[in-house]
N, C-alpha and C positions, 0 to 999 in steps of 0.2 A: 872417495871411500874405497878401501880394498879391500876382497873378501872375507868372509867370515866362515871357521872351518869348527866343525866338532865331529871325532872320531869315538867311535867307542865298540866295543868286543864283548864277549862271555862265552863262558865256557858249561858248560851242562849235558844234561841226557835230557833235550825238548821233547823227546817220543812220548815222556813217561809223563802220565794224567797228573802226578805230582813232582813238577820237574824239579830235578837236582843240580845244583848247581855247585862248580868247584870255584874257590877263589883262591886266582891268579894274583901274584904281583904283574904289573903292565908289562915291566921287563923282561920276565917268562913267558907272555902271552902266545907270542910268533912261533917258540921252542916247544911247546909243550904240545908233548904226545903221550901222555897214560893210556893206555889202552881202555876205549868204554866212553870214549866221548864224542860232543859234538862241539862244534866254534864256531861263534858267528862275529864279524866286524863289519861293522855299519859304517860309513861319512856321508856328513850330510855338508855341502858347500853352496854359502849364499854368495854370489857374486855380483856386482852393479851392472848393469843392463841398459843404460841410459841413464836422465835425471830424475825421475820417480818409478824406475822397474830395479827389478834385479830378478836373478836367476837362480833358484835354488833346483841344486842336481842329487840325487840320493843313489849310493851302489852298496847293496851289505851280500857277503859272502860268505858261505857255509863250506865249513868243512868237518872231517870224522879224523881221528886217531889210527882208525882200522878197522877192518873190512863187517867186522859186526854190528861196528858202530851207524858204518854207512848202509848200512841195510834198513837197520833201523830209522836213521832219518830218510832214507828214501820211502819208506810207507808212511811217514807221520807226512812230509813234505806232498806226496800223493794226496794224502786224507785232507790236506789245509790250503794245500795251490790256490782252487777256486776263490778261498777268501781271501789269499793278500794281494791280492789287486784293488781289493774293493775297503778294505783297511789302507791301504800307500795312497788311495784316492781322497778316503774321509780323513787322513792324514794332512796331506797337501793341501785340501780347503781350507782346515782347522787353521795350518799354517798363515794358509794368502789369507784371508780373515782378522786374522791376529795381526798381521802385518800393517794391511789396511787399518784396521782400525788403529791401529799405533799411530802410523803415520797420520791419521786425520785427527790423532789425538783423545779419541772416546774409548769409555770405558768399555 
């Protein structure tokens, strides 16, 4: 088996209690700079590890359009740090969980 990859991005203003989202074509994703935003790109990569392991690795990266923008997600990113550690953990369980139970076949 060889690994299994899913990538995905968005574009918005996360800071704001009702966040705004802009929609990108995929294309423009990497290019686009409007002034007033924020970017996030997530991959998540399952790889084989042996005969019943495998290794899933997670990196997602934020970026700003300019320097307003970045302001902004640095206090909402302040305000919310503590919890995505602890969101990427009950994440990861949910995952190995699912997987297991695949593999053993139960619903």
């Amino acid at each position: 088996m060889t690994g299994r990859e899913v990538v995905f991005g968005a574009i918005g203003k996360f800071w704001k209690a009702d966040i705004e989202w802009r929609d990108v074509p995929v294309e423009r994703f990497a290019m686009f700079q409007e002034p007033g935003w924020g970017k996030i790109a997530c991959h998540l990569l399952v790889r084989p590890d042996g005969p019943d392991r495998a290794m899933l690795t997670y990196e997602c990266r934020t970026g700003t359009t300019d320097s307003g923008a970045r302001r902004m997600l640095a206090r909402y990113w302040w305000l919310i740090r503590p919890f995505v550690g602890h969101i990427m953990r009950a994440t990861l369980r949910t995952i190995s969980a699912d997987a297991v139970r695949a593999r053993c076949g139960t619903p």
